[in-house]
C-alpha positions as a printed Julia matrix, in Angstrom:
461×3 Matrix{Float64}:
 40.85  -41.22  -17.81
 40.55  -38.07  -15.92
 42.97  -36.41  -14.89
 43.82  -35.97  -10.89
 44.63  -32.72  -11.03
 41.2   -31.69  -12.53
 39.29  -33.01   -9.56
 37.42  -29.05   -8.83
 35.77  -29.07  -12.02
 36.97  -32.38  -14.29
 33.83  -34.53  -13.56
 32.55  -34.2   -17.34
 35.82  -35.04  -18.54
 37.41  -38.41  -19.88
 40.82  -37.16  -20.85
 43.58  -35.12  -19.3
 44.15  -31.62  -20.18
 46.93  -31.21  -22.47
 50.47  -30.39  -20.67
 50.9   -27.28  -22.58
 46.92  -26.45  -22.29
 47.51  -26.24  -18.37
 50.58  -23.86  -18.15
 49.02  -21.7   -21.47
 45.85  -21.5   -19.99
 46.53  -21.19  -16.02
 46.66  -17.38  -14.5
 48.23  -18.21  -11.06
 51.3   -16.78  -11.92
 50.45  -13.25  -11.64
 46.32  -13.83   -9.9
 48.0   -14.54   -6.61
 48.09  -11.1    -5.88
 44.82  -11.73   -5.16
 45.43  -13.82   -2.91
 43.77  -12.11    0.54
 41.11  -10.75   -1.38
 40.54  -14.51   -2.27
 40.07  -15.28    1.58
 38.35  -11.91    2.24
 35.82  -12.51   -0.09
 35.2   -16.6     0.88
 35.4   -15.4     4.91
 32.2   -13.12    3.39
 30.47  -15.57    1.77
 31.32  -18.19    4.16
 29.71  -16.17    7.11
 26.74  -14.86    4.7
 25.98  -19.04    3.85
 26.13  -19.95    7.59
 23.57  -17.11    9.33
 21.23  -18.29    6.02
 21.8   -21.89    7.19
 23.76  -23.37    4.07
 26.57  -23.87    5.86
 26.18  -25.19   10.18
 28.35  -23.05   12.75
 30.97  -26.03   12.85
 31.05  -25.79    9.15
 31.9   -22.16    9.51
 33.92  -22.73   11.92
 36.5   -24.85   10.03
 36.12  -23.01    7.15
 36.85  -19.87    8.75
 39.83  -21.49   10.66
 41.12  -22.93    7.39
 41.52  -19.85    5.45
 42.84  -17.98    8.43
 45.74  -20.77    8.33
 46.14  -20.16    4.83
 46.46  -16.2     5.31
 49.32  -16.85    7.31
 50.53  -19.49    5.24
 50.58  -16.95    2.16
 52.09  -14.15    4.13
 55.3   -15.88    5.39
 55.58  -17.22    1.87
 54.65  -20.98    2.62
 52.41  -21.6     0.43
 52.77  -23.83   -2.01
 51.42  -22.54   -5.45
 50.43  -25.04   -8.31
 50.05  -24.51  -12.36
 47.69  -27.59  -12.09
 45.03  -25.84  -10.16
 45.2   -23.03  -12.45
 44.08  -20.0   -10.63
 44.52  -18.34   -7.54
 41.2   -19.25   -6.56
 41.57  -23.1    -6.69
 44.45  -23.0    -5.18
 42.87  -21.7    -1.73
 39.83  -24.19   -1.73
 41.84  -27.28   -2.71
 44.29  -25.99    0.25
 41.2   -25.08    2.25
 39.91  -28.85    1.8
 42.89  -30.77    2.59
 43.29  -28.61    5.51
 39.45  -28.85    6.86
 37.8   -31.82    4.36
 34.22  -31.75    3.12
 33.55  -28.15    4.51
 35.74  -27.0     2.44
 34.42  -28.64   -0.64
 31.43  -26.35    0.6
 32.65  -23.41    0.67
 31.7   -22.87   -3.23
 27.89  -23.07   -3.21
 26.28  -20.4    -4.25
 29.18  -18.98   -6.42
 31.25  -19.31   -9.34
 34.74  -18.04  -10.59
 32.93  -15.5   -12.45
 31.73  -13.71   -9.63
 34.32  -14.59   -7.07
 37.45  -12.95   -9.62
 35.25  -10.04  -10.11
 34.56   -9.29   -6.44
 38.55  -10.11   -5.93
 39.24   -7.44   -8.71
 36.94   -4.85   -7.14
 38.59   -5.15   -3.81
 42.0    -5.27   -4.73
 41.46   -1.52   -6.84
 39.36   -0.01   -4.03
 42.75   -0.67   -2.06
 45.04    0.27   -4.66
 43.08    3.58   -5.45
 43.17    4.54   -2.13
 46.62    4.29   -1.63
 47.08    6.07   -5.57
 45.23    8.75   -3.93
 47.06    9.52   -1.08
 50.68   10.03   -3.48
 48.83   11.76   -5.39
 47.85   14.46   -2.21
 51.27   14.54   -1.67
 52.63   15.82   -5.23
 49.64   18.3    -4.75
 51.22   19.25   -1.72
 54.6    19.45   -2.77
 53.52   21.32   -5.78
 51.79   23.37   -3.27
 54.56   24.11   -1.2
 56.85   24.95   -4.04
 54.4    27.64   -5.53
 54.43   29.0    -2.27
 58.57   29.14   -2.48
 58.49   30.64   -5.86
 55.54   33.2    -6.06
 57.55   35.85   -6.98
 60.09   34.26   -9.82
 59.56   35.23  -12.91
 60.25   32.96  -15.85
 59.48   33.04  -19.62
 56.19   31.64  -20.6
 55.35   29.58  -23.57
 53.94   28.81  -26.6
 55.03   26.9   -29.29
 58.55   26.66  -26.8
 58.69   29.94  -28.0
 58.86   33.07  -25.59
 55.71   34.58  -25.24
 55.09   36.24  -21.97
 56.81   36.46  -18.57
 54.9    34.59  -15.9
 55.65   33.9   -12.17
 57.17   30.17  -11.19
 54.68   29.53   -9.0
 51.88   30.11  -11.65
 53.25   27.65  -13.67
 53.55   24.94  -10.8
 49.91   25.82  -10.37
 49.05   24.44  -13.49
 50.78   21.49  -12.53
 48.41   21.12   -9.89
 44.72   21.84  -11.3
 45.74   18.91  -13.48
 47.01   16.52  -10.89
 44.25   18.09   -9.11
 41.63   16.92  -11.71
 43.34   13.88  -11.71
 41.93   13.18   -8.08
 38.83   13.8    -8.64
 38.58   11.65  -11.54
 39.93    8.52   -9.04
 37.58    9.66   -6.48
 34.46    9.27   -8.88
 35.32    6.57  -10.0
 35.45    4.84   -6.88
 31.55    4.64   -6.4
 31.54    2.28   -9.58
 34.3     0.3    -7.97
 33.14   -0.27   -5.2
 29.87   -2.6    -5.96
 30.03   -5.82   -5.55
 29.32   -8.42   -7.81
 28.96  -11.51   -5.92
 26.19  -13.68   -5.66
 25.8   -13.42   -9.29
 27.23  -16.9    -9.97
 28.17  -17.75  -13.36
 25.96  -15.51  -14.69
 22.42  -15.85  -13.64
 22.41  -15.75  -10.09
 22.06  -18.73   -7.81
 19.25  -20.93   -6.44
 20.33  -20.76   -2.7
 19.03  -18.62   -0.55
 21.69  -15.83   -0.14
 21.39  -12.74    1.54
 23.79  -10.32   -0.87
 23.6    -6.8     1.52
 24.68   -9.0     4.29
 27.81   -9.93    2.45
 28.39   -6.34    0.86
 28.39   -5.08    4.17
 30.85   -7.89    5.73
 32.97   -6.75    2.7
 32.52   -2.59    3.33
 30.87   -2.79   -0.19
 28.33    0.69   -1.05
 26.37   -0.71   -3.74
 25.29   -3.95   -4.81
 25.03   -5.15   -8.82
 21.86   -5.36  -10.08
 22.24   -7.87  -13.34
 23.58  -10.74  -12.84
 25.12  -11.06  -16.38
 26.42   -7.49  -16.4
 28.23   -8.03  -12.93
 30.4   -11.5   -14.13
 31.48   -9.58  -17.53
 31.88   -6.17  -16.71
 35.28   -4.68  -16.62
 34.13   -1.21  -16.94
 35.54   -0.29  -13.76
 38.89   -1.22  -14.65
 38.95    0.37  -17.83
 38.02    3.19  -16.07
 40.65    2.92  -13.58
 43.2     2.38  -16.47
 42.02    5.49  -18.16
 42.16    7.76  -15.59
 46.02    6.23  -14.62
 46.78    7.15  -18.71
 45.53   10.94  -17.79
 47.71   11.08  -14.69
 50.87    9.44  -16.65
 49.93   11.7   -19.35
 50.41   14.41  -17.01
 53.47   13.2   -15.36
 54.97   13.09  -18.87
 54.44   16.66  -19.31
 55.86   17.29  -16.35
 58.82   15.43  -16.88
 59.63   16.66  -20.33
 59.88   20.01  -18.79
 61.88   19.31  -15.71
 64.01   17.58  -18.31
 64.19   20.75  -20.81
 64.79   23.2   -17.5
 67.71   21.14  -15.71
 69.47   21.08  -18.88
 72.83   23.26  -19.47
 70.76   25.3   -22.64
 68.17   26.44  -20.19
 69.32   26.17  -16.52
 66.36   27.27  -14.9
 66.23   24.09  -12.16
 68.84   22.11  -10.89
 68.11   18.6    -9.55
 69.99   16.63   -6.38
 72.32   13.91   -7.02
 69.95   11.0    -5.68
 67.21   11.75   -8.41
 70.23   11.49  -10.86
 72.55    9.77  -12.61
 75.81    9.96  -14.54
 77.36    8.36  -17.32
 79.46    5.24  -17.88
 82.11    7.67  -20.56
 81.18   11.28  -20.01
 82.09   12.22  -16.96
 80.49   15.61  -16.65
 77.12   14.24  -17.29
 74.45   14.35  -14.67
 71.29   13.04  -16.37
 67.79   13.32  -15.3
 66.94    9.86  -15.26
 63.83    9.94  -12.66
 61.2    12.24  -15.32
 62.89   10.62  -18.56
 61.76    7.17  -16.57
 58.16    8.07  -15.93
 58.46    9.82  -19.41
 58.98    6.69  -21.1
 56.37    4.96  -18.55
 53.92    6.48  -19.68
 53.55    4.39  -22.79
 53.2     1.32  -20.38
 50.71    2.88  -18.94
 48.77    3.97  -21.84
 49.59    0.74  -23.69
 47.3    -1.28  -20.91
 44.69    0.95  -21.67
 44.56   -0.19  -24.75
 44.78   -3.63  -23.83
 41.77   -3.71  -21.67
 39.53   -2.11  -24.39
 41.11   -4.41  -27.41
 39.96   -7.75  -24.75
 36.5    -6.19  -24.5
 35.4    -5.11  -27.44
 35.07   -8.26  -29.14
 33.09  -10.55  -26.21
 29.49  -11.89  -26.3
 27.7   -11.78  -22.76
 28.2   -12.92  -19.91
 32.07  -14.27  -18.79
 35.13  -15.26  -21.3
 38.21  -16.37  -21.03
 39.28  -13.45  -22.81
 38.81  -11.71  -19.17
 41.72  -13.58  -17.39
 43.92  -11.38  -19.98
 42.81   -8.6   -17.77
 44.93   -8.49  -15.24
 48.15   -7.99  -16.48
 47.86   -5.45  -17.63
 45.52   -3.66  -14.76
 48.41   -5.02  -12.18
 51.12   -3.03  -14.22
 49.16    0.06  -14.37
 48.6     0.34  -10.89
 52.16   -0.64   -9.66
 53.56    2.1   -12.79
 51.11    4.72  -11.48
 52.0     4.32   -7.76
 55.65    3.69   -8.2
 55.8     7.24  -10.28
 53.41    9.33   -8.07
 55.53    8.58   -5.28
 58.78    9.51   -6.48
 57.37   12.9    -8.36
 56.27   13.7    -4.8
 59.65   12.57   -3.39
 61.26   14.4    -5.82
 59.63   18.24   -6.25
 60.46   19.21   -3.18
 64.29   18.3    -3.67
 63.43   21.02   -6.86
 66.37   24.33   -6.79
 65.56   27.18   -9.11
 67.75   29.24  -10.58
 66.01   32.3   -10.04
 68.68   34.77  -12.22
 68.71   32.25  -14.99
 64.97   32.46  -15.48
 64.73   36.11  -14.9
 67.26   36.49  -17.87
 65.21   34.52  -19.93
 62.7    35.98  -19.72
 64.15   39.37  -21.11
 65.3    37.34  -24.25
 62.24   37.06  -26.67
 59.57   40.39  -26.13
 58.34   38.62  -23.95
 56.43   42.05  -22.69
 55.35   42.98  -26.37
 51.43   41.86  -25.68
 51.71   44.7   -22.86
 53.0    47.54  -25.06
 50.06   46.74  -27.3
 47.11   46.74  -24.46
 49.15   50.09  -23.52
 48.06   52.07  -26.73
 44.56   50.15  -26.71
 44.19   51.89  -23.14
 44.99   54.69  -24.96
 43.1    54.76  -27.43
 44.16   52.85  -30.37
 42.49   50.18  -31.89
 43.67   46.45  -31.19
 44.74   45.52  -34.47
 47.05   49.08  -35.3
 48.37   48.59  -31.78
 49.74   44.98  -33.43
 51.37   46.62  -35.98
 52.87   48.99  -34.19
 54.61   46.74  -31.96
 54.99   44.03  -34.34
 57.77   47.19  -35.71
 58.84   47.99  -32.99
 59.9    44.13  -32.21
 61.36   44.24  -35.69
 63.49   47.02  -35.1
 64.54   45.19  -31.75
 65.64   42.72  -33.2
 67.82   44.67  -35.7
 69.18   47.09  -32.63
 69.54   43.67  -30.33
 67.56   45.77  -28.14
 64.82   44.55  -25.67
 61.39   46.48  -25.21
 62.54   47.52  -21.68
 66.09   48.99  -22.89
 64.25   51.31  -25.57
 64.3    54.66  -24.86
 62.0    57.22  -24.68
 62.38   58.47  -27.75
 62.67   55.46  -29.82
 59.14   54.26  -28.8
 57.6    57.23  -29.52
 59.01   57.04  -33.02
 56.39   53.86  -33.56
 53.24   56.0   -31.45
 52.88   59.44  -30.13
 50.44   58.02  -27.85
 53.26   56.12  -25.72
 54.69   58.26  -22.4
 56.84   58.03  -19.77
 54.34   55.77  -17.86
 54.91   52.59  -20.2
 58.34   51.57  -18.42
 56.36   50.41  -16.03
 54.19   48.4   -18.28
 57.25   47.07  -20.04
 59.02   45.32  -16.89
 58.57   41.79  -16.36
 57.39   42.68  -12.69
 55.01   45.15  -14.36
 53.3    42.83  -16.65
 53.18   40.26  -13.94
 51.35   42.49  -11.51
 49.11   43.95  -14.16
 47.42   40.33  -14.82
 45.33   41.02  -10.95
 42.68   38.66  -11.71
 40.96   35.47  -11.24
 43.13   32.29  -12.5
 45.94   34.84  -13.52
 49.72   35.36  -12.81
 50.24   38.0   -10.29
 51.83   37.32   -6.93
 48.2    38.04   -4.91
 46.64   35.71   -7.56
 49.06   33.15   -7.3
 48.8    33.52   -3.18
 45.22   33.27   -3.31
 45.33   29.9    -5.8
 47.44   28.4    -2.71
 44.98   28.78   -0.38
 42.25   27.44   -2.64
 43.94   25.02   -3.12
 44.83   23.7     0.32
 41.39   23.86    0.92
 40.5    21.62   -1.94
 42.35   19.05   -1.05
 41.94   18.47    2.65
């Protein structure tokens, strides 16, 4: 005996699916967020199957009236979701038939599941993209706008989180920003491959009816149309690629976060961060932890994690559509809410950003942090690259001994390592000096990092 639940698709079947075999194998739970892209698609198709005369105007008609009703119906949270109908898309059409009768049995010809979740999919990340996007501007903004703030602070650069050379803020920031920058243009590409639309490619060969497949990528705002009907029901490319390119940005939020972290901590001070991005502890008192970056920090591994999901359920499937694809969007879903959810707080949150300017300027005294510049001195005067190592590399040595900075030698003292050295390095020496002395293209001067600014507006509008 069939069971009554199985009426969509149960006519070659004598026995009722297993209890446990419904709620293991049904998706509704989480492919309701489909929902309107459900009824966006069917309106499509709907409209596509009436001007090619599958479907008469009254058909349409009721159809069309039907899903508006359950639109609302799913908005104000009246609808009434089932485990029996397994998916998101059953659900609609058996609500779309008892509301309207036989059209709505109708509404189906021409397509299949396979098609119809793979269209949903596609329009539910050209949405979601798009709105990635736009947090992502703003953290280029606000990194932007706090360059702009801090072009002339100087901080310790590193390597190794080791001192190695004094740089300006704002230069760092920048950084910051070519990668969130890249970052965009990555989601931006990848939109093209998004955005085609796989419908009309039934189960996997096409149909026999006579669709017309631009006129319902245009009714959906679709630029391309698939071309193989197999490829189009199995491919998930597009939202591996999606998940990939939300692991780069995560990746880069980690970084970010890790040093946000390091900086608002007592053994560095450099930043300070307000109350609301913070919290404190439930037995220490004094504590006032970062818990915003070490959040998207730990993310990040969510992130990545679904990444690795999608590939793991792809690698192993046969052409054309599994069931191994309904395990796909899980873990999409979570990478897009993590993604968005971070991006907007990081661009909440840089702005609220304090430095403490003496702090870093102290810094980056500690270390030689100017030693590369005594070296390019005696090159420029002469010396060869490797002796002007050495010297320095003694003259750092006996630092170290004296507890003496480049800058606070005197005179005399660095001439004792190179005749060649005069009055004129002091000015070399200074962390302004070696700042202003790296005047080029992509480097850390105040006009360089003033110029990067602009660029970078400009790349971005």
């Amino acid at each position: 005996m069939k069971s009554e639940k199985n009426h969509l698709w149960g006519g070659r079947f004598n026995e009722p699916t297993d209890e446990f075999v419904k709620i293991f194998g049904a998706s509704v739970s989480f492919d309701k967020v489909l929902a309107l892209y459900d009824i966006e698609g069917s309106i499509a198709h709907a409209t596509m199957l009436s001007e090619v005369d599958v479907l008469t105007t009254t058909e349409l008609k009721q159809i069309l009236e039907g899903l508006d009703k359950i639109k609302d119906e799913i908005i104000n949270g009246q609808f009434s979701w089932s485990i029996e109908l397994e998916d998101v898309h059953m659900n609609i059409e058996s609500r779309l038939t008892e509301i309207c009768g036989d059209p709505g049995k109708k509404l189906h010809t021409g397509r299949s599941r396979n098609d119809q979740v793979a269209t949903d999919i596609r329009l539910y990340l050209r949405d979601q993209v798009q709105l990635i996007t736009k947090e992502l501007e703003r953290l280029l903004n606000a990194l932007l706008d706090l360059a702009e703030q801090e072009i002339e602070t100087i901080m310790p650069g590193f390597t190794h989180l080791q001192a190695a050379q004094p740089i300006s803020f704002g230069h760092h920031l920048l950084a910051y920003f070519e990668m969130f920058k890249r970052d965009r243009e990555r989601l931006q590409e990848s939109f093209k491959r998004i955005n085609t639309m796989p419908l009309g490619s039934a189960a996997l060969a096409g149909t026999s009816y006579p669709i017309n497949r631009e006129r319902t990528a245009e009714l959906l705002g679709f630029e391309r149309i698939s071309l193989n009907s197999i490829d189009a029901v199995s491919d998930r490319d597009f939202a591996i690629e999606f998940a990939s390119n939300a692991s780069l940005i995560m990746m880069h939020l980690s970084r970010f976060s890790e040093e946000i972290i390091l900086w608002s901590s007592a053994q560095f001070e450099f930043i300070s961060l307000p109350d609301s991005f913070c919290t404190g502890s439930s037995i220490m008192p004094q504590k006032k932890n970062p818990d915003v970056p070490e959040l998207v920090r730990g993310k990040t591994g969510r992130v990545t994690g679904n990444l690795i999901s999608l590939l793991t359920i792809m690698k192993g499937q046969p052409l054309a559509y599994n069931k191994d694809n309904q395990e796909d969007k899980e873990p999409l879903f979570d990478s897009v809410e993590t993604i968005y959810a971070c991006l907007r707080i990081f661009a909440d949150m840089v702005p609220t950003i304090n430095t403490n300017k003496d702090n870093m300027y102290q810094s980056a005294l500690k270390g030689y942090t100017t030693a590369t510049d005594l070296a390019d001195y005696l090159v420029k005067k002469g010396l060869a690259f490797r002796d002007a190592h050495d010297v320095v590399g003694k003259a750092v040595s006996y630092g170290l001994k004296e507890r003496k900075d480049l800058s606070k030698f005197t005179i005399d003292e660095l001439k004792n390592f190179n005749s060649l050295i005069e009055e004129d390095i002091f000015d070399v020496i200074s962390l302004e000096g070696s700042i202003n002395a790296r005047n080029h293209l992509g480097g850390t001067s105040p006009k360089q990092i003033s110029i990067a600014i602009k660029t970078g507006r400009k790349s971005i509008k």
